[in-house]
N, C-alpha and C positions, 0 to 999 in steps of 0.2 A: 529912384535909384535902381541900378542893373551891375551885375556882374561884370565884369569887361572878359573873364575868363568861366566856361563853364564844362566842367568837366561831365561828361554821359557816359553812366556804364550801360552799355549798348544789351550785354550778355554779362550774365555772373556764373554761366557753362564755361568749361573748358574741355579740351581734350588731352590734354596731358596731367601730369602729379609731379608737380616740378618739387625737388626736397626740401626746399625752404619757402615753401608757399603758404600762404595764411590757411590758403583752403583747407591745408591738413587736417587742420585744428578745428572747423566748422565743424557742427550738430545740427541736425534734421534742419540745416538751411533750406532754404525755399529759394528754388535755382529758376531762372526760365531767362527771358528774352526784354528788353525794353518794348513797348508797346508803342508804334510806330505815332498815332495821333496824338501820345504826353510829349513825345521828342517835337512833331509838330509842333503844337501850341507853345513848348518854350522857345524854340528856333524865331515864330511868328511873333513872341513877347520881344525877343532881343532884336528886332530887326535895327539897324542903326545904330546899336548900344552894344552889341554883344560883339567884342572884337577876337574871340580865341577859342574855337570850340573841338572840344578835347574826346576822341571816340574810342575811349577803353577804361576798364574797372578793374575787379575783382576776377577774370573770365577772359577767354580769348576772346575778341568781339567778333572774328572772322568764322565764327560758331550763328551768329547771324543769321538767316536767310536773306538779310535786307540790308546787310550793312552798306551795301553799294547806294542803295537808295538815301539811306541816313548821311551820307555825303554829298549825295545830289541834292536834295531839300535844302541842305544850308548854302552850299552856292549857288543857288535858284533865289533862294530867300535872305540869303546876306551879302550876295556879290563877292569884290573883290574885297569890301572892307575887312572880314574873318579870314581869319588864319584857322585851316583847319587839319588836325593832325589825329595818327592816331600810335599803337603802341602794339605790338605784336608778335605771338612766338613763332610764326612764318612759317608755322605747318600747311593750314591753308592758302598761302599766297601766292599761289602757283603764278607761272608768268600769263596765262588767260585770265586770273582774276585781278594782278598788279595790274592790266592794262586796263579793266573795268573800272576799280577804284582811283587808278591814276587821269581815266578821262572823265571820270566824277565831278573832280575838281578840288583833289583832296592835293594840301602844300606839303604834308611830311609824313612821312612814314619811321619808325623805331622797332627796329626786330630785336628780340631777347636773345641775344648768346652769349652764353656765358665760356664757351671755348672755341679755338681755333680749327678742333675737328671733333668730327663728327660721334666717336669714340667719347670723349671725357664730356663734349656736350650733352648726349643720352644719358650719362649716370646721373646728372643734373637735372636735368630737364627731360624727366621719366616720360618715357611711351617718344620722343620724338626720333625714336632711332628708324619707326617707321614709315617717316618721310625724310625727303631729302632739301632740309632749310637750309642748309651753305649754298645749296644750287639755286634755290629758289631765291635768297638774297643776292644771287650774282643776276638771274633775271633780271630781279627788280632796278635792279643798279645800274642797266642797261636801256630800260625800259623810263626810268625818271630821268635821264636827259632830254629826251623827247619834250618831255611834259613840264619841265624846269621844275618839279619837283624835290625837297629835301630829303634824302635816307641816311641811315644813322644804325647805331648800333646799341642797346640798351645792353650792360652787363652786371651781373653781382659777382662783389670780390668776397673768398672766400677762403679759408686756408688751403681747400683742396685744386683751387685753378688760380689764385693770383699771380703766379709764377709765370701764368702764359699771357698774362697782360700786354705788355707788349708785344709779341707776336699777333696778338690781337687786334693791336691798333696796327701793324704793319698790316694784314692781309687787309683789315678796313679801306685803309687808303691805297693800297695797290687794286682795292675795286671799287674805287670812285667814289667811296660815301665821303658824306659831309661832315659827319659827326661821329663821336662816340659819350658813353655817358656812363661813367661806372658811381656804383654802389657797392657800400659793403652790406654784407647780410644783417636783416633785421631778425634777431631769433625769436620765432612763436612757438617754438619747444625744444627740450633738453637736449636734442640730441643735434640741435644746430649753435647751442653755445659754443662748444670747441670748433667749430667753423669761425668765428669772428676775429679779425685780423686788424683789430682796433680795439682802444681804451676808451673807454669816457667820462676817462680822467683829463682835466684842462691840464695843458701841456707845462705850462707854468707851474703847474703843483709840483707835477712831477719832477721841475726842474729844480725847483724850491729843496723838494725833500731830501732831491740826490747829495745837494750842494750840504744842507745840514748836516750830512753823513752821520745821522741815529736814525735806530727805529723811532719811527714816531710812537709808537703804540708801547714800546717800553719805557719811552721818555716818560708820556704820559701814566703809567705805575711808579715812574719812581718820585714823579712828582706829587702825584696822590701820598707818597708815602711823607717825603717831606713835609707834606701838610702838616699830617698830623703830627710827625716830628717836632715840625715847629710848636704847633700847638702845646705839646706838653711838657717839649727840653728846652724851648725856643734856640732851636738848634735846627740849622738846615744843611743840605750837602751839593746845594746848586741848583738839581735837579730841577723844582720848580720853576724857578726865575728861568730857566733855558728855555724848557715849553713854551713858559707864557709869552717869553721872547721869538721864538720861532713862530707862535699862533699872528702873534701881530706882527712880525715881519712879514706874511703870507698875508693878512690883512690889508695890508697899506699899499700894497698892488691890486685889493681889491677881488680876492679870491678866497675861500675856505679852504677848508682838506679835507681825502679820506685818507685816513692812509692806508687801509685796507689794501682800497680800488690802486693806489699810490703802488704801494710792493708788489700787488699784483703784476701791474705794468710794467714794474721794475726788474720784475721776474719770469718776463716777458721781452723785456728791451731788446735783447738780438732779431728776435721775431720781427717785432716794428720797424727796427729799423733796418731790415731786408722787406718789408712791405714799404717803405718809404724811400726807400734805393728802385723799387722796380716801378712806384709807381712814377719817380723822377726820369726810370725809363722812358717808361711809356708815353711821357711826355714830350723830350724831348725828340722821340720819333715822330709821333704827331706832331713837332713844331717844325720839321725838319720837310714831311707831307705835304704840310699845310692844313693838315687832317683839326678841325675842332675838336676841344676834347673839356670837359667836365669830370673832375676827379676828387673824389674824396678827401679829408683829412683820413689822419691816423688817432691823431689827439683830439679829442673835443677842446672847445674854447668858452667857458660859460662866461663869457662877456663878451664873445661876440656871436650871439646866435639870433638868427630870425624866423619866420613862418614862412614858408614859400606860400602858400596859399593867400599868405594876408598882402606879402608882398606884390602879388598879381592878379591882386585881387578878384580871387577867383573862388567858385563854390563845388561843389560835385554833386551831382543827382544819380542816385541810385538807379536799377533798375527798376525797382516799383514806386519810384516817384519819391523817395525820402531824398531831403536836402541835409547832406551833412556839410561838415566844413572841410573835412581832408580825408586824404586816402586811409592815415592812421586813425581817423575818430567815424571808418564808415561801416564794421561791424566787432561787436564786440568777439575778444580776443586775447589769450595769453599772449603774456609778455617777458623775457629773462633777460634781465637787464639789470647791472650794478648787484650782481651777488643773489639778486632775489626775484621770487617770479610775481606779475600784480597781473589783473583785470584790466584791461582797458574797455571801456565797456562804450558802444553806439551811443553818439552825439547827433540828434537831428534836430532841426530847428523846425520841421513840417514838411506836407508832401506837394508836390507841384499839381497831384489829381484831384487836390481840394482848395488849394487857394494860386495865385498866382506866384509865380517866382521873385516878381519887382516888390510883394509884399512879403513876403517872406525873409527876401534878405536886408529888406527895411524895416525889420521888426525890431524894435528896441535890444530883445533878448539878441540877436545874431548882431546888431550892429555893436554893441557892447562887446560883446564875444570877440569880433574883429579887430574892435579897436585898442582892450587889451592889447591883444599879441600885437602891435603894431610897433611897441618894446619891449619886445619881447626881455632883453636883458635887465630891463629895471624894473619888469612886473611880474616874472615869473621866475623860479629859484631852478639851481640847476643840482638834482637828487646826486646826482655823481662828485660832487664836491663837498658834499657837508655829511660828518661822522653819523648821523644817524640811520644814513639810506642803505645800510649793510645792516643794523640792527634794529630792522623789524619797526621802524618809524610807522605810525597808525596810517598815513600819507601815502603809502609804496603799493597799500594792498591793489587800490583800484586809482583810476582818476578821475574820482568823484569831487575833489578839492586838491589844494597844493596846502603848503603850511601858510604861506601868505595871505592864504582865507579864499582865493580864486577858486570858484566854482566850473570845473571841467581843467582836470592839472596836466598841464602841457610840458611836466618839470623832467620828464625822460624820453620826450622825442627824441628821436634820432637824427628826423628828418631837420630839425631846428639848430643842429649842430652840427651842418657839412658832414655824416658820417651817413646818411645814408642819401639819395635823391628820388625825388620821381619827374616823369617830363610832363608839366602841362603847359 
């Protein structure tokens, strides 16, 4: 058994402090470079099996010395059978080095902007106001016809640039890229909550509770009160039987509540739905291009979520050889999400500098792992819809377990709810 997708963080260096980067949040991490003969060895493991090899992490990989090389190995060593791509904030990709990694034999390239110029892109994506990556992506964009190459544009939506979304996808396609691919922000600290431009609250709840017209959460007191009313006058005033009737009318479609997360988003709704008018933009401008485009939800859906990872069935290897299973579970990290903030803490299944990778991802413990999330909606709980995950549930700290008893809880990805992406 082999990955068909394998993701290499080539470098876990950067040269920028982009504002919502995981890196913020690292402690005395241990940064350097991948080590050119583990890349080997697994490249020479997948020969014939490995159809998708993925060349970026944690780190801009173009921080490299060799990244031109780590392209060439794999189509030397995989032909045309791999697909090989990589992800990039286009500081270094000047038009002499797109020519180098484009005659490598590298199929896609993904530059990170998050804005249309160069101003509101810098306040984002700190330190990059010292080169010039609009320029450098119009190189490139020039430069991959030649070589029938894919280019693309990776962006995160965020309250402070979602507005320029479309304009965004218009400049995309009036320079010849193929794709765009927005995210919303995943917040790793406080000061990127109020950047998030999405609920993850299932969209049904909230439709649920608008249509009830109570607060849930005082329904719920006046129902507790009825109780014991009943109990002791056997006397009730409705209340109860309402709740219990709105809990299982939200039931039978097969969803819970918060209603917390619920009023939040309700108290929210203009917002959403000028995030959900712009990004209807942006789309049909790209459909209008012909520009491809991958675009978020606003609402989560916990009955319809999946693993991209498991879906493509693909793995990620660190820089120093640890095998995790996704970008979210490849070092541990604060999370602020649903009212409250948890641990997510490093999932590896082993390192590639001590055993093989075909053994690794055939090890009971990872193949298990996998095959969970492979329903993902009927085996893992979604914390944004059940009343506990605003109050302090023993579950939210870390994702050491889910309540379902799953060991490693996948119940507040983002990435498993169309709310955030990655490209591999």
């Amino acid at each position: 058994m082999f990955p068909e997708t394998v993701q290499f963080e080539v470098a876990n260096t950067c040269n920028l402090s982009c504002i919502m980067c995981i890196r913020r949040t690292w402690k005395a991490q241990d940064f350097g470079y991948m080590d050119f003969d583990l890349y080997r060895r697994v490249i020479d493991e997948g020969a014939g099996r490995l159809k998708r090899v993925v060349l970026y992490g944690f780190g801009e990989p173009f921080t490299h010395p060799r990244f031109t090389e780590f392209v060439r190995y794999a189509r030397s060593a995989l032909g045309d059978y791999a697909y090989i791509l990589t992800v990039t904030n286009g500081t270094l990709l000047d038009s002499r080095m797109a020519s180098e990694v484009f005659e490598a034999g590298i199929d896609e390239v993904a530059f990170s902007v998050d804005a249309p110029d160069i101003e509101p892109l810098s306040t984002i994506r700190v330190g990059s106001e010292s080169y010039d990556v609009l320029r450098n992506l119009r190189a490139a964009s020039e430069l991959k016809r030649e070589y029938g190459a894919r280019l693309g544009i990776s962006t995160v939506l965020m309250r402070s640039n979602y507005r320029m979304l479309p304009r965004l996808v218009e400049q995309a396609a009036e320079a010849g890229l193929d794709y765009l691919v927005a995210s919303h922000v995943v917040p790793y600290h406080p000061a990127i909550v109020g950047e998030a431009v999405y609920t993850t609250a299932s969209a049904e709840t909230v439709r649920f509770y608008k249509q009830a017209g109570r607060k849930l959460g005082v329904l719920a007191r006046e129902a507790l009160y009825d109780a014991f009313l009943s109990h002791y006058t056997w006397q009730e005033r409705g209340s109860r039987q309402l709740y219990l009737s709105l809990l299982e009318g939200i039931a039978r479609i097969g969803y819970t509540l918060n209603y917390e997360l619920v009023e939040d988003a309700l108290s929210r709704e203009q917002l959403l739905r000028d995030v959900e008018d712009t990004i209807a933009a942006a789309r049909d401008i790209a459909t209008a291009h012909g520009l491809e485009v991958k675009l978020p939800s606003v609402y989560a859906d916990a009955r319809n979520r999946e693993c991209p990872y498991v879906k493509q069935n693909a793995t990620m290897i660190l820089r120093d050889g640890k095998v995790v299973p996704c970008m979210d579970l490849a070092y541990e990290h604060p999370l602020y999400t649903n009212m409250h903030a948890k641990i997510v803490k490093q999932v590896s299944f082993g390192n590639v500098s001590e055993k093989p990778l075909s053994e690794i991802w055939s090890s009971e413990k990872y193949a298990s792992f996998r095959a969970l999330r492979s329903s993902l909606t009927s085996t893992t709980p979604w914390c944004a819809d059940c009343s506990f995950s605003t109050r302090k549930c023993w579950y939210i700290e870390t994702n050491d377990y889910d309540c379902y008893g799953n060991e490693v809880g996948c119940s507040e990805c983002l990435y498993s709810a169309n709310l955030a992406h990655c490209i591999i």
